[in-house]
GUFITOR-351518 format. One line per field, with one value per residue (C-alpha): x negated, y, z negated. Coordinates in Angstrom, 3 decimals. Each point is the difference from the previous one (the first is absolute). Example, Ala and Ser with C-alpha at 12.3 -4.5 7.8 and 13.67 -1.06 7.14 Angstrom:
<nodes>
xx: [-12.300:-1.370]
yy: [-4.500:3.440]
zz: [-7.800:0.660]
</nodes>
This chain:
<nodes>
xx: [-64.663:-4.266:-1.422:-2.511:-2.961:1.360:-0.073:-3.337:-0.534:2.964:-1.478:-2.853:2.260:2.292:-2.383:-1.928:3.733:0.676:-3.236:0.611:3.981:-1.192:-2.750:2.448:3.147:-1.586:-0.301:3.336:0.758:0.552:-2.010:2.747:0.789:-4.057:0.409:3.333:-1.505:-3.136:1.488:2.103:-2.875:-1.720:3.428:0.084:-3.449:0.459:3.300:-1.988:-2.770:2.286:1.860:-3.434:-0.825:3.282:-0.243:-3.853:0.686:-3.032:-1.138:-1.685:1.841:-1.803:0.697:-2.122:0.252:1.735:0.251:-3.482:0.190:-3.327:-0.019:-2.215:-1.057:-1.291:1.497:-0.638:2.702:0.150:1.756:1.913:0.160:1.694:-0.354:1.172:-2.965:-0.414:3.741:0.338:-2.991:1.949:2.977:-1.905:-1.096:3.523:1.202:-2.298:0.205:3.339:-0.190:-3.039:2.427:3.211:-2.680:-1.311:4.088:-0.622:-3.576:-1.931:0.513:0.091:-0.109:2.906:-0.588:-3.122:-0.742:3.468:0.010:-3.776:-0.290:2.456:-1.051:-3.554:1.266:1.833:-2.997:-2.295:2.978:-0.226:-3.882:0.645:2.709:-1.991:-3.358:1.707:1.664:-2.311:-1.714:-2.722:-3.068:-0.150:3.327:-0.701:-2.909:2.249:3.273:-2.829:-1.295:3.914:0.578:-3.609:0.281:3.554:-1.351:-2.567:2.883:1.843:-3.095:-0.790:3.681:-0.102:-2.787:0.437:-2.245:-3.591:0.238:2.036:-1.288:-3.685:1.300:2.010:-3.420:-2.017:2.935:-0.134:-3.402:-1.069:3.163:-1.059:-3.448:1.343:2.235:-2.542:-1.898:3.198:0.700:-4.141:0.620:3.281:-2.144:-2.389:2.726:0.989:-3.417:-0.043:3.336:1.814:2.907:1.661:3.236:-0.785:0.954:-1.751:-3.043:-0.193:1.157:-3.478:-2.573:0.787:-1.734:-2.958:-3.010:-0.151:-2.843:-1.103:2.814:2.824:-1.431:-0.612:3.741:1.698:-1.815:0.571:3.795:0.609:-1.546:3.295:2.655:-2.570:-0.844:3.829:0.422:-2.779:-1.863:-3.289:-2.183:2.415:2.507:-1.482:2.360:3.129:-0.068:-0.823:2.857:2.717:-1.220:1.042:2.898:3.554:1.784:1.963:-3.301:-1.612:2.898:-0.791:-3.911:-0.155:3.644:-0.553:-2.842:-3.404:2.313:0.018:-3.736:0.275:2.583:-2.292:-3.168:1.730:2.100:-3.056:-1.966:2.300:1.411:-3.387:-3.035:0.883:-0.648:-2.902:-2.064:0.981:-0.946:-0.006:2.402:-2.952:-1.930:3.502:0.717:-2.933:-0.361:3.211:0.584:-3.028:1.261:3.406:-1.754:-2.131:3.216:2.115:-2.822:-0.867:3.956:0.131:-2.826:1.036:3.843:-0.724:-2.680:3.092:1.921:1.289:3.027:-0.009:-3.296:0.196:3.514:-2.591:-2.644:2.522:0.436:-3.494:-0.129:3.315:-1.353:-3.209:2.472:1.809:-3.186:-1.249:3.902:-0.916:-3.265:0.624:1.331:2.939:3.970:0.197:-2.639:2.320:3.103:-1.012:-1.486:3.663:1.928:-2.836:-0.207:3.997:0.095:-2.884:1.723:2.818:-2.046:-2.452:2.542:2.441:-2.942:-1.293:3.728:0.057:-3.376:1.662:2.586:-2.495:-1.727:3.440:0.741:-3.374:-2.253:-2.599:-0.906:-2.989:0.607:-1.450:1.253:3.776:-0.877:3.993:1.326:2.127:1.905:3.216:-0.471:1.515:1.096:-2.977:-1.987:1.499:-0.736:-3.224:-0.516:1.840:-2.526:-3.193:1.284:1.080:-3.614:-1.322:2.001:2.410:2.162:2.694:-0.808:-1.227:-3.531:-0.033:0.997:-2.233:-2.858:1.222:-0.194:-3.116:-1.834:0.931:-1.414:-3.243:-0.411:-0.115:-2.999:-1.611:0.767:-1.060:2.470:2.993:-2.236:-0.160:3.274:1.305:-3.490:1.498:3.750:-0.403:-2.266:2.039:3.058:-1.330:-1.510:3.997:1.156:-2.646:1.245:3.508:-0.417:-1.895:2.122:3.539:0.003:-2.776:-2.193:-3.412:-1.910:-0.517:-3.374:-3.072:-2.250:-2.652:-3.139:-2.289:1.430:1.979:3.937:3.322:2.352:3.200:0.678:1.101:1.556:1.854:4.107:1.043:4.119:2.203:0.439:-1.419:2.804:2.470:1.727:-1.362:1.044:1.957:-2.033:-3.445:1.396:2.219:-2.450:-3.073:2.729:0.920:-3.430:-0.432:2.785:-0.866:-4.099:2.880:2.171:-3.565:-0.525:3.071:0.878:-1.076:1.290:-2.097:-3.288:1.229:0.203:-3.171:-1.831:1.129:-0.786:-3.666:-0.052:0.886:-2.129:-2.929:0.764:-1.960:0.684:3.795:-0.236:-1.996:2.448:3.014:-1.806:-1.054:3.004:-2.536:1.293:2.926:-1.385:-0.803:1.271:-1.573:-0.580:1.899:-0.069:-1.975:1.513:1.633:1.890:-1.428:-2.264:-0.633:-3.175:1.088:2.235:-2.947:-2.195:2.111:0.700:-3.530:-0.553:3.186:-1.442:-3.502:1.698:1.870:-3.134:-2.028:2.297:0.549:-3.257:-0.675:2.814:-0.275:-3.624:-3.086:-0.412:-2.389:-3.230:0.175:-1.590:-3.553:-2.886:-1.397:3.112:0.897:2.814:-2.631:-2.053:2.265:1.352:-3.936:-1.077:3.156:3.148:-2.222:-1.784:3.148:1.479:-3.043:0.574:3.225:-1.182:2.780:-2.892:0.916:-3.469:-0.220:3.513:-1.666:-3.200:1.819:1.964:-3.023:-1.785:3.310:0.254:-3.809:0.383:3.118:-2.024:-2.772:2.338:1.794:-2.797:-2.377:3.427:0.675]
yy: [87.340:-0.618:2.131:2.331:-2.371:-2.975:1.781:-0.440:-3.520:-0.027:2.362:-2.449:-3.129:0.490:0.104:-3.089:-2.070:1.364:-1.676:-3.122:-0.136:0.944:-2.541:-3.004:1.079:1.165:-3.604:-0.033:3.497:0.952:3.434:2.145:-1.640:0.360:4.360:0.650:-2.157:2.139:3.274:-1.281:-0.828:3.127:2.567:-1.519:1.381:3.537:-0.277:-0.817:2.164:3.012:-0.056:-0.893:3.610:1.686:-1.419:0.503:3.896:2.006:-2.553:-3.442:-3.307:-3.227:-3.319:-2.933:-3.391:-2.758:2.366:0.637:3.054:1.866:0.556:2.647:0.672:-3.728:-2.726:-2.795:0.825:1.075:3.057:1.854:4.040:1.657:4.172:1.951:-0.632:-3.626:-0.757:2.235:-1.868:-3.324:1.506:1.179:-3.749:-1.002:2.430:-0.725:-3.984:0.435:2.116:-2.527:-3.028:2.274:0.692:-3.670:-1.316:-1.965:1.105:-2.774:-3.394:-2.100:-4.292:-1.259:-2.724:-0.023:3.797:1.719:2.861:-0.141:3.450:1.788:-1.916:1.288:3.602:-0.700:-1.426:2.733:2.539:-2.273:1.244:3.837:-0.345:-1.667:2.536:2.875:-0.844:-1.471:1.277:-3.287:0.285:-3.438:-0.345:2.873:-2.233:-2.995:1.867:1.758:-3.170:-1.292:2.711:-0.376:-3.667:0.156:3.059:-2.647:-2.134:2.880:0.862:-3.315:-0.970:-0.946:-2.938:-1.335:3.612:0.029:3.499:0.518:-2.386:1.511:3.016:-1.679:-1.787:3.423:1.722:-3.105:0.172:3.318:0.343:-3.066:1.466:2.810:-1.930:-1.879:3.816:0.366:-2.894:0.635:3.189:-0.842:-3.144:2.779:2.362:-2.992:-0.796:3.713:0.810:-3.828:1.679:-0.082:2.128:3.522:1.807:-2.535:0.522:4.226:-0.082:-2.393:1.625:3.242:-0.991:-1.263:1.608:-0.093:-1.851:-1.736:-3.196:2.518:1.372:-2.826:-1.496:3.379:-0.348:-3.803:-0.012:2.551:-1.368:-2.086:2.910:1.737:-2.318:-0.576:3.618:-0.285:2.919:0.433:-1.882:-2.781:0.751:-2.325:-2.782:1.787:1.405:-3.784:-1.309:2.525:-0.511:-4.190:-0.073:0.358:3.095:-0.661:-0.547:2.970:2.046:-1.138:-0.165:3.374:1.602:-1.323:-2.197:1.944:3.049:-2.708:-0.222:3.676:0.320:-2.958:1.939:3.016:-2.273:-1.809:3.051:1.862:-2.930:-1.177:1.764:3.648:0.571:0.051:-3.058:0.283:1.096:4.182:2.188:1.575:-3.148:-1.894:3.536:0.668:-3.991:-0.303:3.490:-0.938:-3.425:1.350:2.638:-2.725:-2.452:2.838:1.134:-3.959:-0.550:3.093:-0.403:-3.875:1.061:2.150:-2.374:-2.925:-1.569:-2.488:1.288:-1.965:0.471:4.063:-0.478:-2.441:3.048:2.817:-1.777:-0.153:3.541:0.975:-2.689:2.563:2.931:-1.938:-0.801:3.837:1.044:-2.587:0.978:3.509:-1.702:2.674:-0.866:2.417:-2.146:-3.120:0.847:2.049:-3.849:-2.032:2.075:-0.339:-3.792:-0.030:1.693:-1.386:-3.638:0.960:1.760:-2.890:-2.811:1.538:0.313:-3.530:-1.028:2.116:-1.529:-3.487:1.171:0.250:-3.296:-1.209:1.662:-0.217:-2.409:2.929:2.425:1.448:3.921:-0.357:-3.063:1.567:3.343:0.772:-3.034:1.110:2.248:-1.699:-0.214:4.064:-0.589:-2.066:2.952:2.435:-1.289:-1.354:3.914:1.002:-2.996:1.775:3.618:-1.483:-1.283:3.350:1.436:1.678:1.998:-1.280:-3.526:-1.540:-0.549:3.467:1.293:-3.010:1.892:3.233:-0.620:-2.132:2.263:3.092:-2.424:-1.047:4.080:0.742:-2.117:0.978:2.272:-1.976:-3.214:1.204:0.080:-3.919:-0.484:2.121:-1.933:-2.847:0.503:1.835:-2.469:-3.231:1.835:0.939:-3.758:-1.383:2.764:-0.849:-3.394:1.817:1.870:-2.662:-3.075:1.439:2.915:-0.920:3.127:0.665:-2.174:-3.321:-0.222:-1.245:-2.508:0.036:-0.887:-2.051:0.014:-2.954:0.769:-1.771:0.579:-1.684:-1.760:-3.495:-0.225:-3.164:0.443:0.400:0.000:-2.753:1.266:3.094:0.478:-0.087:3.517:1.894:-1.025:2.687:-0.177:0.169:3.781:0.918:-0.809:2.625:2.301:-0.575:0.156:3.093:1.530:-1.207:1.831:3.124:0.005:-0.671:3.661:1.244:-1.046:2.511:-2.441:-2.895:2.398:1.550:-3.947:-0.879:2.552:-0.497:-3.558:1.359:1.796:-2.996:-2.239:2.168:-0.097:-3.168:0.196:-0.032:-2.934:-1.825:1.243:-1.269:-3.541:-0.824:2.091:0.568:3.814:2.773:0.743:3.779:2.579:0.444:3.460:1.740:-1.829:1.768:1.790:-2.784:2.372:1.447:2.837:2.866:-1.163:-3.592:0.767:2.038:-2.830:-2.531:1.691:0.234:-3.086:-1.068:2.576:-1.248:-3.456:0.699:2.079:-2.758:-2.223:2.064:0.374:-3.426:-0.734:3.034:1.072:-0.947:-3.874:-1.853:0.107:3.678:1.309:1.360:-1.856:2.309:1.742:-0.551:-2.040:-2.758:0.235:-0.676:-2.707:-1.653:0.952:-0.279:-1.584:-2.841:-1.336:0.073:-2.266:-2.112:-0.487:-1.707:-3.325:-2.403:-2.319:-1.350:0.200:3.520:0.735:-2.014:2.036:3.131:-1.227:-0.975:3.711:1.744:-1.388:0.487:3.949:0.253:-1.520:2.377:3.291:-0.689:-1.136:3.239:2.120:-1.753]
zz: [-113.917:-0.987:-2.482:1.397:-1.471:1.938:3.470:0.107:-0.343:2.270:2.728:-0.167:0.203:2.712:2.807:-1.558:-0.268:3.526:1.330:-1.497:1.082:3.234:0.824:-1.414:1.707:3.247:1.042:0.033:1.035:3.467:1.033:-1.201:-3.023:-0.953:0.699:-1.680:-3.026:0.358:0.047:-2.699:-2.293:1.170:-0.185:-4.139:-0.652:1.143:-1.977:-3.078:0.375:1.164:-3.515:-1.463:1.355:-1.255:-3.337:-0.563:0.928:-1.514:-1.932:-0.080:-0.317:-1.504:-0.199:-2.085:1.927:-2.449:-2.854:-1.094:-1.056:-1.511:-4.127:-1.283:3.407:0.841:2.140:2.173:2.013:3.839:0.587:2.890:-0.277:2.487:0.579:2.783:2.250:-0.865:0.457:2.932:1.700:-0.459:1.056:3.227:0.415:-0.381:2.529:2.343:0.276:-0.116:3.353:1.482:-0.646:2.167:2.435:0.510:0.889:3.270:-0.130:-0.597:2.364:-3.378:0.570:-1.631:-2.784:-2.344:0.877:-0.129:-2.562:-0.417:1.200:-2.091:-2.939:0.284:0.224:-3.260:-1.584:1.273:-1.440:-3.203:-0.154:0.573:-2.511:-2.604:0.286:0.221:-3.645:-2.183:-2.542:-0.465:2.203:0.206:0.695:3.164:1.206:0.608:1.220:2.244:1.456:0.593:2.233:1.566:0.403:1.911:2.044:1.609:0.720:1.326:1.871:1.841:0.502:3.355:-0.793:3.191:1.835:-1.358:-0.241:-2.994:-1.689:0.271:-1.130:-3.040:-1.280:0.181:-1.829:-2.149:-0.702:-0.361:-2.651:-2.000:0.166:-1.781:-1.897:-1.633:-0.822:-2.062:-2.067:-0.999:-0.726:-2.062:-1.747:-1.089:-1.312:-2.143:-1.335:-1.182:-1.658:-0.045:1.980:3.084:-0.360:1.481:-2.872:-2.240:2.050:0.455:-4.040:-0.530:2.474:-2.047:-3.299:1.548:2.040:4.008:1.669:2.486:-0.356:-0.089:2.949:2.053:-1.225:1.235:3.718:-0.056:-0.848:2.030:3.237:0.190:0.508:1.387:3.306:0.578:-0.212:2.995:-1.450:2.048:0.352:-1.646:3.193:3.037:-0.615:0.502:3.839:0.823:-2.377:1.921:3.518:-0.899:-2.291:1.043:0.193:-2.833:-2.341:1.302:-1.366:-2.986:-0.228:0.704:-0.949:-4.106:-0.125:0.137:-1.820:-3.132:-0.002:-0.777:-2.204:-2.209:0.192:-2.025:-2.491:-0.988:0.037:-1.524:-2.594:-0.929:0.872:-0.220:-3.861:-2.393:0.574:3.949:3.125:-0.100:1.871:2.167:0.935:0.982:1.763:2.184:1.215:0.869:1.360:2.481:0.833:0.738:2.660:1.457:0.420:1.460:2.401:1.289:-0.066:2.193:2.292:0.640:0.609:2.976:1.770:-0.115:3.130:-1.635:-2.044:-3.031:-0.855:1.230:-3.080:-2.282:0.364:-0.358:-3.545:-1.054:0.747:-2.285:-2.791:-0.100:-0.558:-2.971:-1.477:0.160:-1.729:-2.494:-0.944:-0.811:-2.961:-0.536:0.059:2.785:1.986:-0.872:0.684:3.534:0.518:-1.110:2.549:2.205:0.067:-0.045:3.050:1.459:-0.748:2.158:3.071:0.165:-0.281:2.664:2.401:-0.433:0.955:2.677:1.143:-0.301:2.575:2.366:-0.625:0.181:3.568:1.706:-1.716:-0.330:-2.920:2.201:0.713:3.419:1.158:-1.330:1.589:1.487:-0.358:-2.964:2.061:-0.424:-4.001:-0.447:-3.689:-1.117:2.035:-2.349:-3.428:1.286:0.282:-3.303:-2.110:1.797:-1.245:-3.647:-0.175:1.077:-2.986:1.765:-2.493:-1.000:-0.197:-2.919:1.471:0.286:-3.322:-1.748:2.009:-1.067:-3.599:0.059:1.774:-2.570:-2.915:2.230:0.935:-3.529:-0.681:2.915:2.342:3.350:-0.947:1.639:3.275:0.140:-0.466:3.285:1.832:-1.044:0.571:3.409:1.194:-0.590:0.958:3.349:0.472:-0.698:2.288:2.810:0.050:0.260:2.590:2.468:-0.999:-0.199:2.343:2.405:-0.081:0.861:2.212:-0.934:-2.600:1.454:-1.249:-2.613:1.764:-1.815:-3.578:-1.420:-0.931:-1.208:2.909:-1.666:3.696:0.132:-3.624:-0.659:0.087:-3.344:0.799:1.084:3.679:1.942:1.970:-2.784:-0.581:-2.992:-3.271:-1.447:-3.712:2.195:0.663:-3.202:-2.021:1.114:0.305:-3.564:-1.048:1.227:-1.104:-3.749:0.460:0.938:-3.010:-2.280:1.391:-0.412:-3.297:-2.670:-2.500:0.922:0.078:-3.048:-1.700:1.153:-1.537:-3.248:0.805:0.789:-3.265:-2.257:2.314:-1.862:-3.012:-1.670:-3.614:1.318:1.767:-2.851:-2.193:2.088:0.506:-3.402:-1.899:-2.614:0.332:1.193:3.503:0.360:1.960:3.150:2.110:2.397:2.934:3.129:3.085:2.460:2.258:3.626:-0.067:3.185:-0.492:0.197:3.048:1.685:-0.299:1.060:3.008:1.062:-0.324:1.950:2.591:0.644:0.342:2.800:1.427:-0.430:1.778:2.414:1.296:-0.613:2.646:2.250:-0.458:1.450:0.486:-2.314:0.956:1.661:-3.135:1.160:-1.245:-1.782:-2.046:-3.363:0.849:1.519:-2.866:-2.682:2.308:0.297:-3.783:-2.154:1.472:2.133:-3.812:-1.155:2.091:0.125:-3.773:0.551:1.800:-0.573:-1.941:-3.710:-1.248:0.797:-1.858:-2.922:0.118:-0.183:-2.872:-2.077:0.976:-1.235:-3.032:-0.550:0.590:-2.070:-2.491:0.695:0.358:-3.445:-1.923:0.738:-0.752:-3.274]
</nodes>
């Protein structure tokens, strides 16, 4: 049996052997031989990193590569650390390839010969990635396990090379990422020049003797426009409704079930790690920017939802939207904002992936992921229908699935800093809710008349998609309909698990505590004791809330379906004008064209620079 140190290397190393294995011996390999071997490779990891978990307990776990290990608090040595929230990330990577790779059985029409096994072998090199980010404790070492998983998510993106669609949409993913990319590795070459580290501990434990100015300032912005433009915070977020509407299925579960939720979790470990004592960034400056740019995220995620036909960008939008609530849970910069955002984005993993594979049944059956062009067609689909509905409620935050109590507890954290937080997340819940259960109720049950036209304004309609299965008329694969049910069930039992809440909160509260995790990574001390963990149970407020939301979700839906058809609004109401001054600019802003994506890139990192700088 490994030590606890060596699971970490070992969570690392079993998805990279897996890859390898699988791209020799899938020459060889018929199709079956390619997904047992897969799900072999992939069933190993969670393994590992599920007795990483047990054994790490409340805790941290760390692990210097070859034996370097630091003397007098120095070292040249790479280290892995592994908490609650970092292991429990990569063992929410783990889970989650593991279910893409069940999913994707008899998915994908792969060639035989040179291209067997490619697929799975990406996902285990993209799950390599996650793994690897999600447990270091080197910055430099983030930046490159960062670009692993970005560089296989283009592949993953423009896998079908042969339609020029996804591979436009892989090269602006690709560039706008390694745009951002290179923001980082300047940002971690000036960190260097400062304190001659790169270990995050090694770093926050340097930046604390000295005095903040403008280089520390410019490095925080600059390495953290990486995490921060997969994370598709606004206005870093245009690549990723054009990167969902091309991938496949399977890589949309992904993208938006773990991958954007990593950008996240790296914006608060390197804030947290490196930048969040003496010599930093301060609490309130950190606090108010990203407070704002989580509210602007969650309102554009929001407003771009609704407006969608085409369901995997309406699902890509959805997660900008939710991305804007983690970011506001994170910057309250309390435990209780933390943990309310680790069930959150454990539950949210679950919802999101389960309706991307319930979108792929669709594309399966009818070539089509446009709501209109769908409108009834679905009919026959009655359990598909169902937790089609159940994913739109779990994203409302329906009580009691872990959506739900994620919102519950990140709203009581955002409430206490101000009182008008909790507002955006039931806006934001109710209204991507109702969009999923729109599509719901048109596609799978045939209501309301079918949706007229938008006259005049350019729109995705998700018609004509290229087959992504072996055979439309084949009958359902039974892992294309487990799975999403699985899914689901998993974002239920985040909710109804007081234990797992309970975990993750003390995970929040040692995720805080820096001179712990310096401590723990350098072993130049005893690690302290840390406080009482906060509330992780539901609340009546909580419940209340969550109900509302689920509420105006199905009344928005409703109306959507039954109400007035578009265009009945009078010219004059505020309905039209919010339509002609807000949501129409909006849209406009979205054009589809690279050097606008890059533009917006260059002015967000310009007024993060701006915003932190007149704070600090």
């Amino acid at each position: 049996m490994p030590s606890t140190a060596a699971l970490l290397p070992l969570a690392v190393a079993i998805p990279l052997l897996g890859a390898v294995v699988l791209s020799v011996a899938g020459r060889w390999l018929p199709r079956l031989g390619c997904d047992i071997l897969a799900t072999a490779w992939a069933v190993a990891d969670v393994l590992c990193l599920v007795l990483l978990w047990v054994r790490t307990g409340d805790g941290r776990a760390v692990s210097w590569l070859g034996g370097w290990e630091p003397h007098g608090g120095e070292s040249v040595g790479i280290v892995l650390v592994a908490d609650r929230l970092g292991g429990g990330t990569a063992l929410l990577a783990a889970l989650l390839v593991l279910a893409v790779l069940v999913y994707s059985w008899r998915y994908f029409d792969e060639p035989s010969g040179e291209r067997a096994g490619t697929f799975p072998a990406l996902l285990l090199l993209f799950e390599a990635g996650m793994c690897g980010f999600a447990l270091t404790g080197d910055l430099f070492d983030a930046f490159v396990f960062f670009e692993l998983m970005g560089a296989v998510a283009y592949a993953l993106t423009g896998y079908r090379i042969e339609d020029p669609r996804p591979l436009h949409g892989a090269l602006t993913f690709g560039i706008v990422n390694s745009l951002a990319a290179y923001c980082s590795l300047l940002g971690i070459a000036l960190l260097y020049a400062r304190t001659g580290e790169l270990g995050l501990a090694q770093l926050g434990r340097e930046l604390a003797g000295q005095h903040r100015d403008a280089l520390v300032i410019c490095a925080f912005v600059l390495v953290l426009t990486g995490p921060l433009v997969k994370a598709a915070m606004a206005p870093f977020h245009f690549w990723l409704p054009d990167a969902h509407a091309v991938a496949p299925t399977p890589v949309c579960m992904l993208l938006s079930g773990v991958m954007v939720e990593l950008g996240v979790y790296g914006a608060a470990r390197i804030y947290w790690t490196v930048f969040s004592g003496p010599g930093g960034i301060p609490h309130d400056a950190f606090r108010t920017t990203f407070l704002a740019a989580g509210v602007l995220t969650a309102l554009i995620g929001t407003t771009m939802c609704w407006q969608q036909r085409h369901l995997k960008r309406m699902l890509a939008f959805s997660t900008v939207g939710h991305v804007g609530l983690f970011l506001i849970g994170v910057a309250v910069l309390t435990p209780a904002g933390l943990a309310g955002t680790a069930v959150y984005i454990a539950g949210h993993a679950g919802a999101k992936a389960a309706l991307f594979g319930l979108t792929g049944i669709l594309l399966d059956r009818y070539g089509s992921v446009d709501e209109h062009g769908l409108h009834g067609r679905a009919r026959e689909l009655a359990l598909p229908g169902a937790l089609f509905l159940a994913g739109g409620l779990a994203l409302a935050g329906l009580p009691p699935f872990g959506t739900g109590l994620g919102k519950a507890l990140s709203e009581e954290a955002a409430g206490h800093w101000a009182g008008w937080l909790p507002a955006v997340y039931v806006i934001v819940s109710a209204v991507t809710g109702g969009a999923v259960l729109r599509v719901a109720l048109r596609v799978f049950y045939g209501l309301g008349p079918r949706p007229t036209e938008r006259g005049g304004e350019p729109e995705t309609t998700g018609e004509g998609e290229k087959p992504e299965v072996r055979g439309p008329t084949r009958l359902l694969p039974p892992p294309m309909l487990v799975l999403p049910a699985l899914l689901l069930l998993g974002c239920l039992a985040v909710g109804l698990t007081p234990d797992l809440g309970r975990s993750l909160a003390r995970a929040a509260e040692l995720f805080t505590d820096r001179a712990g995790y310096q401590a723990a990574a350098l072993g130049t001390a005893a690690q302290a004791a840390v406080a009482p963990p906060p509330p992780a149970g539901w609340t009546t407020a909580g419940v209340l809330l969550g109900l509302l939301s689920a509420v105006l979700a199905c009344a928005l839906a409703g109306t959507a379906v039954l109400g007035p058809a578009r265009g009945a609004a009078r010219p004059h109401s505020a309905v039209a004008f919010l339509g002609r001054r807000v949501v129409l600019p909006v849209r406009r802003l979205h054009s589809g064209l690279l050097g606008d994506y890059v533009a917006w890139l260059t002015v967000g990192v310009a007024v993060l620079l701006v915003a932190v700088a007149a704070q600090s």
